[in-house]
C-alpha positions in Angstrom: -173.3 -27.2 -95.2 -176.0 -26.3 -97.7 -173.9 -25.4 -101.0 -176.3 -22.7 -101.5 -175.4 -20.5 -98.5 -171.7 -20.3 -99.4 -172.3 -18.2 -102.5 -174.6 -16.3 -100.4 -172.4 -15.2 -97.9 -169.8 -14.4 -99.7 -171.6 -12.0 -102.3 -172.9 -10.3 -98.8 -169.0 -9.8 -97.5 -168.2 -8.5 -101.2 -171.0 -6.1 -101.4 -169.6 -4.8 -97.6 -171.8 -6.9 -94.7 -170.0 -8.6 -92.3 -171.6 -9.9 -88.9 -173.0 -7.5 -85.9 -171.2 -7.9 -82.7 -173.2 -6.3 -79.9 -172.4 -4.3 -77.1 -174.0 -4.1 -73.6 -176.4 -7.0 -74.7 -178.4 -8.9 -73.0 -179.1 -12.5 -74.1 -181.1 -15.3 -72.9 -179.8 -18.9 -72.8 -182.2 -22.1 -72.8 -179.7 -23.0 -70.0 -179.5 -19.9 -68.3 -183.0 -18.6 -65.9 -182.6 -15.4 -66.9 -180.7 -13.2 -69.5 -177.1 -12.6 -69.3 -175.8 -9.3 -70.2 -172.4 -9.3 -72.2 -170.4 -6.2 -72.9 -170.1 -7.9 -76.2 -171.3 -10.1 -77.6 -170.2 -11.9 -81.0 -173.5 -13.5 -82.3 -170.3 -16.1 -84.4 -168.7 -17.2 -81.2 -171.1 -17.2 -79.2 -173.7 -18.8 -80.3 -172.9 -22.9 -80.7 -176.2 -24.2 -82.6 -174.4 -22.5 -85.5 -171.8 -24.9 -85.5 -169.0 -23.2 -87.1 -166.7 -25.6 -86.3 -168.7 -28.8 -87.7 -171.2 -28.6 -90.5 -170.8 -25.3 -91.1 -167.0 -24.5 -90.9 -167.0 -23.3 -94.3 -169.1 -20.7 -93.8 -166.8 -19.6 -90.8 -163.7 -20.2 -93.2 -165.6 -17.9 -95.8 -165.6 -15.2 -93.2 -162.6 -15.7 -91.5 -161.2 -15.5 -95.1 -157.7 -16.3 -94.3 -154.9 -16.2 -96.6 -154.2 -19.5 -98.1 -150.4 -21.3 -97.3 -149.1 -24.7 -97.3 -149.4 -24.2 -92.8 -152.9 -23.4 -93.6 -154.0 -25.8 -96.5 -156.0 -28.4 -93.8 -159.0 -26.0 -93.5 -159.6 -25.7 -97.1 -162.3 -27.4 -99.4 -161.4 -31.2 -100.0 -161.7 -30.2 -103.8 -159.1 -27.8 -103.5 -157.2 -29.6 -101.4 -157.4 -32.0 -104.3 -156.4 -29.5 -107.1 -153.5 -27.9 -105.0 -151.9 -31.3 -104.0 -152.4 -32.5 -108.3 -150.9 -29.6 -109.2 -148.1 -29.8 -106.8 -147.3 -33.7 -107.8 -147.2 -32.1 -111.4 -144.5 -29.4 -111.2 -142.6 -31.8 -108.8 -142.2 -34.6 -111.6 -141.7 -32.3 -114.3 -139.3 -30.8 -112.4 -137.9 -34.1 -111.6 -137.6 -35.1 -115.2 -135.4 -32.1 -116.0 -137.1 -32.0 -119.9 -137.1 -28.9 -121.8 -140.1 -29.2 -123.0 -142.7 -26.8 -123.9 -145.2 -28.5 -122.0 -147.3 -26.6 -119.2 -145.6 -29.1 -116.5 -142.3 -27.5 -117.8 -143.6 -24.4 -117.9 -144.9 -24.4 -114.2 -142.0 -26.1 -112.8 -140.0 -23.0 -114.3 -142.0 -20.5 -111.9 -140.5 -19.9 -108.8 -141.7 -21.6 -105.9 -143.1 -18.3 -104.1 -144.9 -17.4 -107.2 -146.7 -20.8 -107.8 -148.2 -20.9 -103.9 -149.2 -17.2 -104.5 -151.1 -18.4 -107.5 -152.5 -21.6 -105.6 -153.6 -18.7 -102.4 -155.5 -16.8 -105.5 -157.3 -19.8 -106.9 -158.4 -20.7 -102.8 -161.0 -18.4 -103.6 -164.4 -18.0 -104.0 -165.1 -20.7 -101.5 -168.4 -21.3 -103.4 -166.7 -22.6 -106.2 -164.5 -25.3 -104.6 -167.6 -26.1 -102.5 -169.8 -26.7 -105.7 -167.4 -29.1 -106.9 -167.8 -31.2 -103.6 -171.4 -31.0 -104.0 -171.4 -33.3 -107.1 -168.8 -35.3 -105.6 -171.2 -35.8 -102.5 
């Protein structure tokens, strides 16, 4: 994925675009002789040189835009995978060394579990910015 077109996209679904899906259609296949008329058709799944679910999965993710949770964390950015798993290994230890210090460790580990993965589904996005952090990685 070009880390260009993720910002892009997502500043189209914020300002209200989102992707055309067509009804009574008729497309043309390379492998087909003729065109095939769909009652819809959904440009997204039905078109396989995009490759949503390869090179460009994170532009499918950015328009999927699912809620971030622990069952979900697999199809995020390997950045924020990253972060999310750093951050968890923090509060765990601090929490583990019972201090009552006034560290941010301490301070995190002192926030109810719930709240902490609510914050960690808030940072999940913009996509774009996780993704420009694997770009310089890359």
């Amino acid at each position: 994925m070009d880390a260009v077109q993720l910002p892009i996209l997502e500043q189209l679904l914020a300002a209200g675009y989102r992707p055309t899906v067509y009804k009574d259609v008729q497309v043309r296949r390379a492998w087909a002789e003729g065109p095939i008329l769909h009652a819809t058709f959904d440009p997204l799944i039905g078109d396989k040189a995009l490759d949503l679910g390869g090179k460009n999965r994170w532009l499918a993710l950015a328009l999927e835009h699912p809620a971030w949770s622990p069952a979900q964390h697999a199809r995020f950015l390997p950045s924020f995978q990253a972060a999310t798993r750093t951050l968890l290994l923090v509060v765990h230890r601090t929490s583990r060394t019972a201090s009552s210090s006034s560290s941010l460790g301490s301070l995190l580990a002192s926030l109810p579990l719930d709240l902490l993965l609510r914050i960690i589904g808030l940072a999940a996005y913009p996509l774009s910015t996780w993704a420009a952090l694997d770009a310089c990685d890359g």
